[in-house]
Legacy VTK file of the C-alpha trace (Angstrom):
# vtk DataFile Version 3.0
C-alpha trace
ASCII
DATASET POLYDATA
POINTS 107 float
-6.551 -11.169 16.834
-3.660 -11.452 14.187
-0.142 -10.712 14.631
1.975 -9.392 11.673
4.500 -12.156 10.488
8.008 -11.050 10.562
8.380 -11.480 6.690
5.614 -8.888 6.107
7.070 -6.489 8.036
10.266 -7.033 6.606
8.922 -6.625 2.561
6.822 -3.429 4.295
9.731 -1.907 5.158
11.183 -2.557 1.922
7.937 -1.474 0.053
8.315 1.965 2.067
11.748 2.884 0.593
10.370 1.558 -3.211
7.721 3.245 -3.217
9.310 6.696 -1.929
11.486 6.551 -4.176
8.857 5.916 -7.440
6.476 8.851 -5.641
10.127 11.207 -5.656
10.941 9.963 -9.536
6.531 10.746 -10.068
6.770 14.441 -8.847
10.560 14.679 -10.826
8.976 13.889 -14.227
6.172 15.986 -13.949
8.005 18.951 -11.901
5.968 19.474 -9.293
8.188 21.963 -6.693
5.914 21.077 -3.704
7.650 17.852 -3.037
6.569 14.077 -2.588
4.428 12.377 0.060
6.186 10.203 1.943
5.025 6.474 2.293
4.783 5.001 5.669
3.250 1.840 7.412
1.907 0.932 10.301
0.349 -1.887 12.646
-2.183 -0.649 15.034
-2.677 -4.779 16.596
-5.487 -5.390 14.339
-6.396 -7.307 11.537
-4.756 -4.793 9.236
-1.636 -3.197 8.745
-2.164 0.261 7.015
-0.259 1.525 3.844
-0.688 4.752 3.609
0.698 7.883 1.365
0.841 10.502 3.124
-1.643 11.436 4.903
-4.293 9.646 3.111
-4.320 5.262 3.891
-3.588 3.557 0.061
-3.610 0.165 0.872
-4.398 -2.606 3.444
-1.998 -5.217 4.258
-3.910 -8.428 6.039
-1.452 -9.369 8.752
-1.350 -12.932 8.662
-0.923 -13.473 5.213
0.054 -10.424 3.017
-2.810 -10.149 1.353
-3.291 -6.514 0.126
-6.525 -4.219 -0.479
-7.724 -1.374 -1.936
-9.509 0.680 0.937
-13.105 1.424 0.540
-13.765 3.830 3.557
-12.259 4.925 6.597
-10.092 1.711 7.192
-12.531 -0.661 5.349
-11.147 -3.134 3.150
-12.665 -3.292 -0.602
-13.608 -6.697 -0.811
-14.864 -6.128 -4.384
-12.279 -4.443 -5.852
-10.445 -7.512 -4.816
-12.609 -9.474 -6.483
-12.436 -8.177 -9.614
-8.682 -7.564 -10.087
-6.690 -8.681 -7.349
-3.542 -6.942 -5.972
-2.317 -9.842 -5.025
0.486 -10.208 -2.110
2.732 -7.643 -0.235
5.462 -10.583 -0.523
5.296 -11.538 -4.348
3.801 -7.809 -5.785
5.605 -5.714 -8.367
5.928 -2.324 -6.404
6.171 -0.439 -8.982
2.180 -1.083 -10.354
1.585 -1.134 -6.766
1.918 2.310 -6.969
0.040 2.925 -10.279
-2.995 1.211 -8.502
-3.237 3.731 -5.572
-6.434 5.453 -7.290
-9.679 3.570 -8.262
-8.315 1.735 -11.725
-11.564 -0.377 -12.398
-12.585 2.620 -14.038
LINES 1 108
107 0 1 2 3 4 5 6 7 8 9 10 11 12 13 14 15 16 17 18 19 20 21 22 23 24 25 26 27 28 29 30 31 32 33 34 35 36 37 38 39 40 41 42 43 44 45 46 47 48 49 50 51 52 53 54 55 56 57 58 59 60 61 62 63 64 65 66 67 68 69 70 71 72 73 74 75 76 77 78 79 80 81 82 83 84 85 86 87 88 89 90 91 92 93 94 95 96 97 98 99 100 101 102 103 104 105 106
């Protein structure tokens, strides 16, 4: 079993804040009145570390190295979609396309 580095956590918790504040600046521009989801994170002791939006999981950060995915189903990594464009690393990736990339953008 993996354990989440510190450093992950750390740029998690500073992906959290980013990325609340692009979904708040999102729902602004286009004047929605119902308000924002809220971006949260968590580490269950697994493999994975979830990044989710609301109440729907976005992303999947691998714990031991950063790594992030696109989720498939139901917790399951995309393995393809990170094939064929990679997200790259919770430690070096530009939040804001991070949160562009949320939907299926193969397409």
């Amino acid at each position: 079993m993996a354990t989440l580095r510190t450093d992950v956590a750390a740029k998690l918790n500073e992906a959290v804040t980013v990325l609340d504040g692009l979904e708040k600046d999102d729902f602004d521009r286009r004047g929605l009145i119902l308000g924002p989801d809220k971006w949260q994170w968590r580490y269950a002791g697994h493999r994975w570390a979830h990044l989710n939006c609301g109440h729907s999981g976005a992303f999947l950060v691998e714990a031991a190295t950063g790594e992030l995915y696109n989720i498939k189903a139901y917790g399951t990594p995309d393995h393809n979609k990170k094939a064929k464009a990679d997200l790259g690393n919770i430690l070096t990736a530009e939040l804001a396309s991070l949160q562009t990339r949320r939907w299926n953008y193969l397409r």
